[in-house]
Backbone as a ProteinNet text record, in pm:
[ID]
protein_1_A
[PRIMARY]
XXXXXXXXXXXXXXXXXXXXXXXXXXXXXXXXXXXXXXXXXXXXXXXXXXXXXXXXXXXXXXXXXXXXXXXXXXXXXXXXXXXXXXXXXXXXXXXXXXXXXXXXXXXXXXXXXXXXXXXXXXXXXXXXXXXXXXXXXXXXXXXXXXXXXXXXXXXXXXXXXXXXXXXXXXXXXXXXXXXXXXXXXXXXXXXXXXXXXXXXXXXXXXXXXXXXXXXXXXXXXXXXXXXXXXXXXXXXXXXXXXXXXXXXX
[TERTIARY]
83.5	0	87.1	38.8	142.1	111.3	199.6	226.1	205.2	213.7	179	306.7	285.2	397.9	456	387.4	397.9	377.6	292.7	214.7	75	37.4	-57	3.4	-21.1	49.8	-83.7	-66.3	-154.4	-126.9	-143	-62.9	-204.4	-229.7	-324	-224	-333.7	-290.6	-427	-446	-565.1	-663.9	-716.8	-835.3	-827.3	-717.7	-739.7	-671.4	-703.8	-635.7	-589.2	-491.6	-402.2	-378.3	-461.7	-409.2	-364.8	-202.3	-115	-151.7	-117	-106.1	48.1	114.8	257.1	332.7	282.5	353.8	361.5	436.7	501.6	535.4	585	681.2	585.7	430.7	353.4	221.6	261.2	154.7	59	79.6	1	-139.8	-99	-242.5	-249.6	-406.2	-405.2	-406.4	-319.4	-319.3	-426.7	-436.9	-497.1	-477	-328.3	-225.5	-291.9	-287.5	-306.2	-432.9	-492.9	-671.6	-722.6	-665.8	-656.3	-580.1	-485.4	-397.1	-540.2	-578.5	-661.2	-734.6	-852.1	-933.1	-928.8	-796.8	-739.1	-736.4	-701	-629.3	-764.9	-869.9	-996	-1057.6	-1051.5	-1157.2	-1089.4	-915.8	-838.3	-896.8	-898.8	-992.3	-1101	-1222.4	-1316.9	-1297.4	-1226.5	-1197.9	-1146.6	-1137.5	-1068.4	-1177.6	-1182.5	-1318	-1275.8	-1146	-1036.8	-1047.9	-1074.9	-1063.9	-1203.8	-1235.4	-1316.8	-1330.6	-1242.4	-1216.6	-1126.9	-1123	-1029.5	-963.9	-853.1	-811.8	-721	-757.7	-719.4	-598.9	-485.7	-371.3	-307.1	-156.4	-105.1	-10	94	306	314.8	391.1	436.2	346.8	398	299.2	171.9	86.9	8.2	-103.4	-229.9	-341.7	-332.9	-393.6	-386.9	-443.3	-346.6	-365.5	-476.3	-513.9	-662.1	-602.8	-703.4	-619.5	-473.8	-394.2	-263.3	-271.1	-182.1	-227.3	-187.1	-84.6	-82.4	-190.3	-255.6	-397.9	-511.4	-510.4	-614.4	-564.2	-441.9	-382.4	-446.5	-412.8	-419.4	-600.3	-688.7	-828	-880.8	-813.7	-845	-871.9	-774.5	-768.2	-884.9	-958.3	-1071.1	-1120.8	-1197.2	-1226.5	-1326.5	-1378.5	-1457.3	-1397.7	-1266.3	-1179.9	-1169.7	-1185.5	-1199.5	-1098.9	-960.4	-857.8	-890.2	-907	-917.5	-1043.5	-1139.1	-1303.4	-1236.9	-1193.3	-1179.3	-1059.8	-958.9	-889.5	-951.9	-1048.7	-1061.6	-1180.9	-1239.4	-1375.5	-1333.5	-1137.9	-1057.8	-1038.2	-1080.3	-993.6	-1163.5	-1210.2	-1358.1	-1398	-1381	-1383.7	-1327.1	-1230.6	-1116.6	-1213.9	-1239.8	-1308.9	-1476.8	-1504.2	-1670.3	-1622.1	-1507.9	-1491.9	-1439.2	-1423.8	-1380.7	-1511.4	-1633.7	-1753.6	-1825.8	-1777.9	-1849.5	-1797.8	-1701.1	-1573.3	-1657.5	-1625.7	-1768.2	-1769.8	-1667.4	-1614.4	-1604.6	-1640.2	-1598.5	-1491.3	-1457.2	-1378.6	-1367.7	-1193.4	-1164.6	-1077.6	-1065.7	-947.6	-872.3	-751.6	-665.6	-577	-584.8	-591.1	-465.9	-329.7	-286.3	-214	-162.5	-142	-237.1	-277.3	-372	-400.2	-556.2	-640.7	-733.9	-748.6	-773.8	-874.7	-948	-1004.5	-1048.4	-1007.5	-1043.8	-951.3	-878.7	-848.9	-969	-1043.8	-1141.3	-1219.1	-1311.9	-1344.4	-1365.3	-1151.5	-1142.6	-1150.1	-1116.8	-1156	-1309.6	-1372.9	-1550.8	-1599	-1561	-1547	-1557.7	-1491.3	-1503.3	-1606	-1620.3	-1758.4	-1700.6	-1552.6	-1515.6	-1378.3	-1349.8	-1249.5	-1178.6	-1014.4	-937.5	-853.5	-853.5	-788.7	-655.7	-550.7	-434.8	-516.8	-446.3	-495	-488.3	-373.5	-290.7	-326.8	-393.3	-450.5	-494.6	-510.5	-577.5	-659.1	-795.3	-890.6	-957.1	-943.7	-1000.1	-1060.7	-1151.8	-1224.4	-1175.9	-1126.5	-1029.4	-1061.2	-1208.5	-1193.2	-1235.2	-1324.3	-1309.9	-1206.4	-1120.2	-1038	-897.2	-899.7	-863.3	-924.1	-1053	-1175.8	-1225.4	-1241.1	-1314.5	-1416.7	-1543	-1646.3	-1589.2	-1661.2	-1631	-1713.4	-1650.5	-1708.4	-1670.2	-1703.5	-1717.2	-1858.3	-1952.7	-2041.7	-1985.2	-1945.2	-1875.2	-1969.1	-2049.3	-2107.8	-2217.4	-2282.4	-2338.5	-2246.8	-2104.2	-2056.5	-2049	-2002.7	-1947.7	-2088.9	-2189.2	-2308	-2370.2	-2333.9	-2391.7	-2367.9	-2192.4	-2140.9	-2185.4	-2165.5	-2156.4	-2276.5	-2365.2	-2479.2	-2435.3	-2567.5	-2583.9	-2480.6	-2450.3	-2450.3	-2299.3	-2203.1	-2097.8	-2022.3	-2083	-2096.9	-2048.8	-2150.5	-2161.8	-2019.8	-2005.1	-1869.8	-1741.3	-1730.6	-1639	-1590.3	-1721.8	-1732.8	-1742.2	-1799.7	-1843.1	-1746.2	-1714.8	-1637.1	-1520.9	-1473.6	-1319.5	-1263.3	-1368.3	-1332.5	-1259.5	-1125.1	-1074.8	-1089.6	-1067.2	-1063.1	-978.6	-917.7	-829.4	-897.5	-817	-844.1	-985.7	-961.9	-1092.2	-1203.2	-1222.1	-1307.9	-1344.7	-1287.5	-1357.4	-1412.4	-1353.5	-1485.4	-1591.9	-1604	-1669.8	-1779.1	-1781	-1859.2	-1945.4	-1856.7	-1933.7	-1827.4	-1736.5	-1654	-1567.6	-1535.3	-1433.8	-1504.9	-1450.4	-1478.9	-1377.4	-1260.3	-1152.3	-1054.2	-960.1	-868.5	-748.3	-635	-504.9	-420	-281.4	-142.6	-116.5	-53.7	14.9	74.1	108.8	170.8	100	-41.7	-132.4	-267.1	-266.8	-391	-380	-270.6	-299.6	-322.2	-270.2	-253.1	-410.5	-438.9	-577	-672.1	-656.5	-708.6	-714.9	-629.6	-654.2	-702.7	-664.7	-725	-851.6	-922.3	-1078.7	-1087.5	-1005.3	-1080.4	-1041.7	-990.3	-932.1	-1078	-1100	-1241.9	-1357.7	-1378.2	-1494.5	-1416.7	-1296.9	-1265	-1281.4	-1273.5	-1281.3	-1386.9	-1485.8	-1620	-1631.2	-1547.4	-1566.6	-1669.7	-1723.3	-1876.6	-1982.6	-1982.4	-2105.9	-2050.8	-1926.6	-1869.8	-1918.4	-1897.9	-1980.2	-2125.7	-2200.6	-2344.8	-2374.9	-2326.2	-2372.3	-2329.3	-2221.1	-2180.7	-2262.3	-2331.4	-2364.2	-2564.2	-2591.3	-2725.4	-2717.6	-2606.7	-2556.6	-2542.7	-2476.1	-2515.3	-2625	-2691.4	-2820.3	-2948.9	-2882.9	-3022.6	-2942.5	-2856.9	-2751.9	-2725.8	-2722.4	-2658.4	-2668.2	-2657.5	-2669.3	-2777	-2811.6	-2930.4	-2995.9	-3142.7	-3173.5	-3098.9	-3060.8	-3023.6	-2936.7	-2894.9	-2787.2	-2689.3	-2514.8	-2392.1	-2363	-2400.7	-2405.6	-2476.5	-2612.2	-2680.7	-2558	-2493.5	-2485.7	-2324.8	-2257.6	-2161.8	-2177	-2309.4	-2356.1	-2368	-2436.4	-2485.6	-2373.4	-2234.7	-2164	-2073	-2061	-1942.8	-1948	-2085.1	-2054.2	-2066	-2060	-2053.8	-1876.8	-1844	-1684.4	-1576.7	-1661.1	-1612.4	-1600.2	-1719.5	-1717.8	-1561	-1591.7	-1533.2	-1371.8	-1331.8	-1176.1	-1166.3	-1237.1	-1209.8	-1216.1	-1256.7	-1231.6	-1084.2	-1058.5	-907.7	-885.9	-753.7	-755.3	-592.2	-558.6	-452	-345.2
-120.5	0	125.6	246.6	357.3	440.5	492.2	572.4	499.3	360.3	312.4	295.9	281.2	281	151.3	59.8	-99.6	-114.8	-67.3	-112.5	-187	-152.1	-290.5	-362.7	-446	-533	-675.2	-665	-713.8	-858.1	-977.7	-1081.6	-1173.1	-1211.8	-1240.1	-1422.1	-1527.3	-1644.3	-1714.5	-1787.7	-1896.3	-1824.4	-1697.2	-1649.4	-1582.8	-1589.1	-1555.8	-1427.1	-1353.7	-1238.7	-1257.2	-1164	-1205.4	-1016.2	-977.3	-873.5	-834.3	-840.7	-796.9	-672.1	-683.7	-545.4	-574.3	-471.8	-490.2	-347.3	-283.9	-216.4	-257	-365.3	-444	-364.2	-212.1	-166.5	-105.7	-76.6	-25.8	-139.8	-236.8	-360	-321	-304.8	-291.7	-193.2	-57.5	39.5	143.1	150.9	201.7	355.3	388	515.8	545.1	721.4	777.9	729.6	706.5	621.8	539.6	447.8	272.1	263.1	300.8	337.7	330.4	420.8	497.3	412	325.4	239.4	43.8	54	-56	-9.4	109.1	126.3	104.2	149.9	176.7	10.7	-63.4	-219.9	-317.8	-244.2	-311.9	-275.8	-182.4	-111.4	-190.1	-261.7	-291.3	-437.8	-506.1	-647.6	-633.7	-537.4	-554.3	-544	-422	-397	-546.9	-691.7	-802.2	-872.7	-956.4	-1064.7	-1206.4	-1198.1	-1275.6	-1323.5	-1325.2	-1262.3	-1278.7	-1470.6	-1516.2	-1494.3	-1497.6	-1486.2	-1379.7	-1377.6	-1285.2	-1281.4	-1294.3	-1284.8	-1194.7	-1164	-1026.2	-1091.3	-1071	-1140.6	-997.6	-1024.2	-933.5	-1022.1	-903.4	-937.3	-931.9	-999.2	-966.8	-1025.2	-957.8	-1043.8	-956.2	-892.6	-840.9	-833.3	-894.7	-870.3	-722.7	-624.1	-479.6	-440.2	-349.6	-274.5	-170	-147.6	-30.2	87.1	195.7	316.1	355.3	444.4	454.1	515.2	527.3	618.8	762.2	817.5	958.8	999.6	887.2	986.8	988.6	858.7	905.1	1058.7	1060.1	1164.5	1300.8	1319.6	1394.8	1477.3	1353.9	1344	1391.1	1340	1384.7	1560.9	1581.1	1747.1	1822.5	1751.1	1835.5	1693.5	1614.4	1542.8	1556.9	1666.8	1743.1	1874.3	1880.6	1939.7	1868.9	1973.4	1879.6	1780.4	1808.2	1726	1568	1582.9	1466.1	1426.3	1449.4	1413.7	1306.6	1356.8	1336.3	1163.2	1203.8	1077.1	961.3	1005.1	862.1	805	934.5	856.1	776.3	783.8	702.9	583.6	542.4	481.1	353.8	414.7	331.8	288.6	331.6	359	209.7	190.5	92.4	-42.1	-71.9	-184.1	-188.6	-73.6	-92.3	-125.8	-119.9	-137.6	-293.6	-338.4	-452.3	-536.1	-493.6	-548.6	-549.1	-436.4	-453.2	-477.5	-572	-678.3	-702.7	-753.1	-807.9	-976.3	-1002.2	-1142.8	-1200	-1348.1	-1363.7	-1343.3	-1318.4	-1273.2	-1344.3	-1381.3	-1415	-1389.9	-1369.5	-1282.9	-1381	-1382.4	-1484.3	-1413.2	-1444.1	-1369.4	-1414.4	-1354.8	-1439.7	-1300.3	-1332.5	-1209.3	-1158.5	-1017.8	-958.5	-869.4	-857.3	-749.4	-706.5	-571.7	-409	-342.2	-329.4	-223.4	-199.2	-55.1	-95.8	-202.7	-284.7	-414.3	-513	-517.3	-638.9	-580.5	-441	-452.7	-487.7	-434	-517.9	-685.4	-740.3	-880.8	-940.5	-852.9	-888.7	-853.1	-785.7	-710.4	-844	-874	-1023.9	-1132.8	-1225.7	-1309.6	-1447.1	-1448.6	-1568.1	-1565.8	-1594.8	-1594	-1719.1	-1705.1	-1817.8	-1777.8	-1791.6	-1717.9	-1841.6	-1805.7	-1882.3	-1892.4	-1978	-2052.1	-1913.7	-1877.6	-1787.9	-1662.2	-1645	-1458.6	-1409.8	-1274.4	-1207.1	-1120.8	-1100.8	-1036.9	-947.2	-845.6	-755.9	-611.1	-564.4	-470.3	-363	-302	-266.9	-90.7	-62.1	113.8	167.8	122.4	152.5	182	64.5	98.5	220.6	250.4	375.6	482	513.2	632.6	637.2	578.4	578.2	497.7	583.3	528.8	422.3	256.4	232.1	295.6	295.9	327.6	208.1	328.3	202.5	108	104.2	17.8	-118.1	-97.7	-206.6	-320	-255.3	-289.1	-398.9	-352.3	-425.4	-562	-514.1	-573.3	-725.3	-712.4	-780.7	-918.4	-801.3	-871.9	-1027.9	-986.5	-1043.9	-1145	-1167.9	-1336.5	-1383.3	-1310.1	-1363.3	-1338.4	-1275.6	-1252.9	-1142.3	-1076.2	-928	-1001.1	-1104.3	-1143.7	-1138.7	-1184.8	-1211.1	-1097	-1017.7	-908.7	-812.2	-783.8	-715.7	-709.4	-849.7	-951.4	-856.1	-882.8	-790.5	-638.8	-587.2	-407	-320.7	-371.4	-299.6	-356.7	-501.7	-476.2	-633.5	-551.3	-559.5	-721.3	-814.6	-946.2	-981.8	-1032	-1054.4	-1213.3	-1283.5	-1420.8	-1475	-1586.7	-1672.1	-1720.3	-1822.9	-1904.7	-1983.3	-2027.5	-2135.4	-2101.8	-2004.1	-1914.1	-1832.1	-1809	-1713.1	-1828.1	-1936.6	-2073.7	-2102.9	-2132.8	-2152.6	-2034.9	-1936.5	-1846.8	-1796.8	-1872.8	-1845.9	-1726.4	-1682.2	-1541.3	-1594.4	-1717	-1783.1	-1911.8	-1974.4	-2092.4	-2197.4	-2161.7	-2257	-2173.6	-2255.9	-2206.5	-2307.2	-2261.6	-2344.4	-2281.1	-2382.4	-2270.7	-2190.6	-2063.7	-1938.2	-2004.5	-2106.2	-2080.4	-2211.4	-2215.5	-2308.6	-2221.6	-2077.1	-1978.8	-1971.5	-1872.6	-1795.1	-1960.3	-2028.9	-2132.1	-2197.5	-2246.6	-2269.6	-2186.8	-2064.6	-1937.7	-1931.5	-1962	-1987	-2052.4	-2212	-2372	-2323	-2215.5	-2231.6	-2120.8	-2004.8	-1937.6	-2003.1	-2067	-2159.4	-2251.2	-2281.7	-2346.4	-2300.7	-2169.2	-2004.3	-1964.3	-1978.9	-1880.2	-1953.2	-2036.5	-2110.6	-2133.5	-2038.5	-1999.4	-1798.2	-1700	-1612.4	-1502.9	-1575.8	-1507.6	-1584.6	-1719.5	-1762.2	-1709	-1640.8	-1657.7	-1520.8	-1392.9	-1277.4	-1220.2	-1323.8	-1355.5	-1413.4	-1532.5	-1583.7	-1472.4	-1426.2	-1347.5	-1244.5	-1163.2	-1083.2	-1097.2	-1210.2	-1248.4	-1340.6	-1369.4	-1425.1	-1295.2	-1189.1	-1045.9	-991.2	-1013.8	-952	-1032.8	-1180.5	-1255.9	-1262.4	-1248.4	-1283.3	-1103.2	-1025.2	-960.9	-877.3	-781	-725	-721.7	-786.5	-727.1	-580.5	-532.7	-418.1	-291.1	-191.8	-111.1	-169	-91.7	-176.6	-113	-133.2	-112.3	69.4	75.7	208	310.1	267	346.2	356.2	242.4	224.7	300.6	320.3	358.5	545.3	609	753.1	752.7	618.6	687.8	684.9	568.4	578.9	709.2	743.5	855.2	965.3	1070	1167.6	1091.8	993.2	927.6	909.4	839.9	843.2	1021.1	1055.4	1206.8	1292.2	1264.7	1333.8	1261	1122.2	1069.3	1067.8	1132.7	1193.6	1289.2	1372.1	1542.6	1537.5	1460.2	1497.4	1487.8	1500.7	1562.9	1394.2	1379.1	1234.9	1253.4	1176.9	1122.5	1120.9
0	0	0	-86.6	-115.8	14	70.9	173.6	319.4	295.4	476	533	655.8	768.1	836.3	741.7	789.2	899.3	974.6	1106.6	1017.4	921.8	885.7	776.3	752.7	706.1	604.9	460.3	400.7	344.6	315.7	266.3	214.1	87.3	4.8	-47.8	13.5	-67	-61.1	-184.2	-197.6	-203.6	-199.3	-134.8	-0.7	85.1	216.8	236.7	290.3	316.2	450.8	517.3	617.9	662.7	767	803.8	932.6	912.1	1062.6	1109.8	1242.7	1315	1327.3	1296.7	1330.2	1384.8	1509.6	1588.8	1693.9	1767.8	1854	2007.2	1936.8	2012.2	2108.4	2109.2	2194.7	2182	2144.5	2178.2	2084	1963.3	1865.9	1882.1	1995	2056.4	1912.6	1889.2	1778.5	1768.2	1712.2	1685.2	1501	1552.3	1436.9	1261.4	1278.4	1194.6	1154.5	1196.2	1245	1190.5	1226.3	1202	1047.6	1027	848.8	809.9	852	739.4	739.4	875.9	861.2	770.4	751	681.4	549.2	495.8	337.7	314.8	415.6	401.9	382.3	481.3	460.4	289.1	279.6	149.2	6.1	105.7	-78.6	-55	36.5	72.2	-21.2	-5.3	-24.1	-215	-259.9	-351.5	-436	-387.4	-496.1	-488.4	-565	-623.1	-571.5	-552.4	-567.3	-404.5	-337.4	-208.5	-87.7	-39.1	3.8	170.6	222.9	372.8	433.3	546.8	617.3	744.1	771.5	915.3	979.8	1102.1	1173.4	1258.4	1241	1348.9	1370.8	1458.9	1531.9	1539	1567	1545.8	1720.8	1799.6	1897.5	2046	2176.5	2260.9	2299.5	2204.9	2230.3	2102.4	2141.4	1995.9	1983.9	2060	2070	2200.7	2236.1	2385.9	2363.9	2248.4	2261.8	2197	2261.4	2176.1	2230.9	2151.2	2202.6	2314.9	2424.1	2548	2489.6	2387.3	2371.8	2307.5	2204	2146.4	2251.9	2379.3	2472.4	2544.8	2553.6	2684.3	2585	2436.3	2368.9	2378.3	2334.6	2306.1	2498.7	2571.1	2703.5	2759.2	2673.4	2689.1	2633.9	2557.9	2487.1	2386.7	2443	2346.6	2218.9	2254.5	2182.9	2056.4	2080.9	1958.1	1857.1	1731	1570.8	1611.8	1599.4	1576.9	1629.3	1796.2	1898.4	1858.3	1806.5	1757.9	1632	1552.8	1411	1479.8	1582.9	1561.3	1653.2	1735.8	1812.9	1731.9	1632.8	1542.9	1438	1427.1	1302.9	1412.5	1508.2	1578.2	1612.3	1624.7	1621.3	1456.3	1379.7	1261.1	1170	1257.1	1215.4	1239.5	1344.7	1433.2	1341.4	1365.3	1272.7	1163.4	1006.3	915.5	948.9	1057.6	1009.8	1024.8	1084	1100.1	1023.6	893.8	760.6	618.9	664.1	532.2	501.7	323.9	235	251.3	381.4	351.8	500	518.1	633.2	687.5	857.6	862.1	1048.5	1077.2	1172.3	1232.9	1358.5	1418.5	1558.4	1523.9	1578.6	1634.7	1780.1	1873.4	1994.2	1982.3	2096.8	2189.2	2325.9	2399.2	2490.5	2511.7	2539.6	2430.3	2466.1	2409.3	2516	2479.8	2577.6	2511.2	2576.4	2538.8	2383	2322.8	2171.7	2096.8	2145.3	2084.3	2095.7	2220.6	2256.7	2098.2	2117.7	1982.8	1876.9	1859.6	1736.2	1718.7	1796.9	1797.3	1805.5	1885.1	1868.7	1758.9	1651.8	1532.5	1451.1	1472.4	1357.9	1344.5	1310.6	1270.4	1372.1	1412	1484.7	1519.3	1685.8	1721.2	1779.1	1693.9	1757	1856	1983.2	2064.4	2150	2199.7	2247.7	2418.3	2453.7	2573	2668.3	2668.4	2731.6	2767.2	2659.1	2613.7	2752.7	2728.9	2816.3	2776.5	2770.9	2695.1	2830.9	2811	2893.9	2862.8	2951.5	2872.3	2869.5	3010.7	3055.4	3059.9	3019.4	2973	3114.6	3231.8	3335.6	3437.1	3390.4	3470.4	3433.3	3344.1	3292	3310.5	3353.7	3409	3265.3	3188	3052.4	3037.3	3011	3007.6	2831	2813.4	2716.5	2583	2449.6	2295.6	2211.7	2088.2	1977.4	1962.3	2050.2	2062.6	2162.7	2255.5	2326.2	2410.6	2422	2499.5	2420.1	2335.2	2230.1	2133.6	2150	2081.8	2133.3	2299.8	2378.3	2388.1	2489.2	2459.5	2396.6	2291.1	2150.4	2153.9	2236.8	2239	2338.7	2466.4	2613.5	2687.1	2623.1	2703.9	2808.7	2910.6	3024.5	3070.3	3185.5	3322.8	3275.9	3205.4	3171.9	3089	3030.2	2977.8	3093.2	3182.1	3301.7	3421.3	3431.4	3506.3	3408.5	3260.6	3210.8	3221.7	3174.7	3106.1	3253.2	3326.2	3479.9	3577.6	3631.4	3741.3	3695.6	3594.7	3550.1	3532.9	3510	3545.1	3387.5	3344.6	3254	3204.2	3068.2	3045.1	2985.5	2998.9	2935.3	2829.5	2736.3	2601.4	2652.4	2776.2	2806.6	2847.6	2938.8	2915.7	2862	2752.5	2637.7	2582.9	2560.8	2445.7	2536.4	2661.9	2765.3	2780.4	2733.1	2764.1	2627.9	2556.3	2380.1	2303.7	2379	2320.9	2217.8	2173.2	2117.4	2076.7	1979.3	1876.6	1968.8	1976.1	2019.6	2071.5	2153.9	2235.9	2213.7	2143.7	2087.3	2152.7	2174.9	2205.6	2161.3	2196.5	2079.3	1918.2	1889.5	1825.7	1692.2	1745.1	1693	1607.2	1702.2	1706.7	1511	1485	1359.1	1203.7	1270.6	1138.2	1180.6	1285.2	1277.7	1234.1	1258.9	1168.3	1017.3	977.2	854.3	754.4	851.2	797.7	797.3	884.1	892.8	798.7	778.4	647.8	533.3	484.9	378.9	279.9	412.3	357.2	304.9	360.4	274.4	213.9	159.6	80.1	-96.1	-73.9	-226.8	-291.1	-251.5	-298.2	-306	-332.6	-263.2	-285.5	-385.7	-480.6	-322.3	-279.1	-233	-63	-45.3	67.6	117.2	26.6	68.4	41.5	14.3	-36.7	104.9	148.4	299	438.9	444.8	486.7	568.1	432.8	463	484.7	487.6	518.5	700.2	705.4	874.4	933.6	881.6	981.9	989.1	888.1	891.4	1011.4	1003.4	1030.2	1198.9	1235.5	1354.8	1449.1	1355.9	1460.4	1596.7	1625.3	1742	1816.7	1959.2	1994	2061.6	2090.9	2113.5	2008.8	2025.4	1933.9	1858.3	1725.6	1621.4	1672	1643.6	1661.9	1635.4	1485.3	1456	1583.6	1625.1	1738.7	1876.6	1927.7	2045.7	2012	1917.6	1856.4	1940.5	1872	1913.1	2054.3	2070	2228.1	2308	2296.5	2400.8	2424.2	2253.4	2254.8	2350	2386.9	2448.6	2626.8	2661.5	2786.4	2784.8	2678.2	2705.6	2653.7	2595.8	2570.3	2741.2	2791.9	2941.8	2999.9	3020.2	3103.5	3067.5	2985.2	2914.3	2947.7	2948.1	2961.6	3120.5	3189.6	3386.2	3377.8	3533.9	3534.4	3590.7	3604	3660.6	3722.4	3799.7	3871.8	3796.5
[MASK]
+++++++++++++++++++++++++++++++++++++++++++++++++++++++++++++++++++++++++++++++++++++++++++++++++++++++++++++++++++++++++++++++++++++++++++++++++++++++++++++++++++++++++++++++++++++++++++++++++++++++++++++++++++++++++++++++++++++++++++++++++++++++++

């Protein structure tokens, strides 16, 4: 891709697309950057014919730590300034575009994921996660009310009660309890996650005309309950907009 920074990272075989997160050096937290390079990376996905399945992996020991802490520290000061408006709405932006690939899509998951990482991983249609992981919601405990639609997102797999156990009073899950709870398909060693990831998009992808035809009638007939994603997307923002702009410790 012309002008990227190789923090995303695109790799196309058989049908499958393969998209890294590869900034290691801050646990793959997404910056404004990062955001806009997924988006461009998603739209060239959607843009091939060629191109049946999809999977979301990550370089290093981390799926993604959430947003970066300088664009939260930044967006904190006025989250309501064009600039800080414009980058955390690139930063949600990223995660909803991966919820509307024209293609199935799976995200293989090893490390931890935070916050807008959980997102991005609930973002997907199915997760392979490492035994090991650590999946946490994590925006409370930062004084951030959560966005993105998190709450809806989370939901959807795990149901209120477990949902609730996460987003409100901070309870995190391993590989076995994320399958145990419905958040995950399977739970493999680190170094089992991304190749089982693939074996399973491998198999939708060699149809990729009937693969984004089913696709997109399983979101329709499957997805979110009570308000849609887009709604819960509006309502959370000026709840986590407040909860940035207080002064904090």
């Amino acid at each position: 891709m012309s002008g990227s920074s190789g923090e995303v990272q695109l790799e196309v075989t058989d049908g499958v697309a393969v998209v890294t997160l590869n900034a290691p050096e801050r646990r793959n937290a997404l910056t404004p950057a990062m955001a806009a390079e997924l988006i461009a990376t998603f739209d060239e996905v959607d843009g091939r014919d060629d191109v049946g399945a999809l999977v979301v992996q990550a370089v290093g020991k981390s799926f993604c730590a959430g947003g970066d802490v300088q664009t939260l520290t930044d967006a904190g000061r006025d989250p309501a300034a064009p600039e800080a408006y414009a980058g955390m709405g690139a930063i949600y932006d990223s995660f909803y575009r991966l919820g509307q690939v024209r293609v199935p899509t799976i995200a293989a998951v090893r490390g931890s994921a935070v916050g807008a990482g959980m997102n991005m991983l609930l973002a997907a249609d199915l997760r392979i996660v490492a035994r090991d992981a650590r999946l946490i919601c994590g925006f409370l405990k930062r004084g951030i009310h959560p966005g993105g639609g998190h709450f809806v997102l989370l939901s959807r797999l795990i149901g209120r009660e477990a949902a609730a156990a996460m987003a409100l009073f901070g309870e995190e899950l391993d590989g076995e309890a994320a399958v145990r709870l419905g958040l995950a398909w399977e739970t493999h060693d680190d170094d089992a996650v991304e190749g089982r990831a693939r074996e399973l998009a491998a198999r939708v992808a060699r149809d990729p005309a009937l693969a984004r035809l089913a696709v997109g009638n399983f979101r329709k007939e499957t997805g979110p309950p009570g308000v849609s994603w887009e709604i819960a997307t509006q309502f959370e923002r000026p709840a986590q907009m407040w909860s940035m702009r207080r002064p904090t410790d």
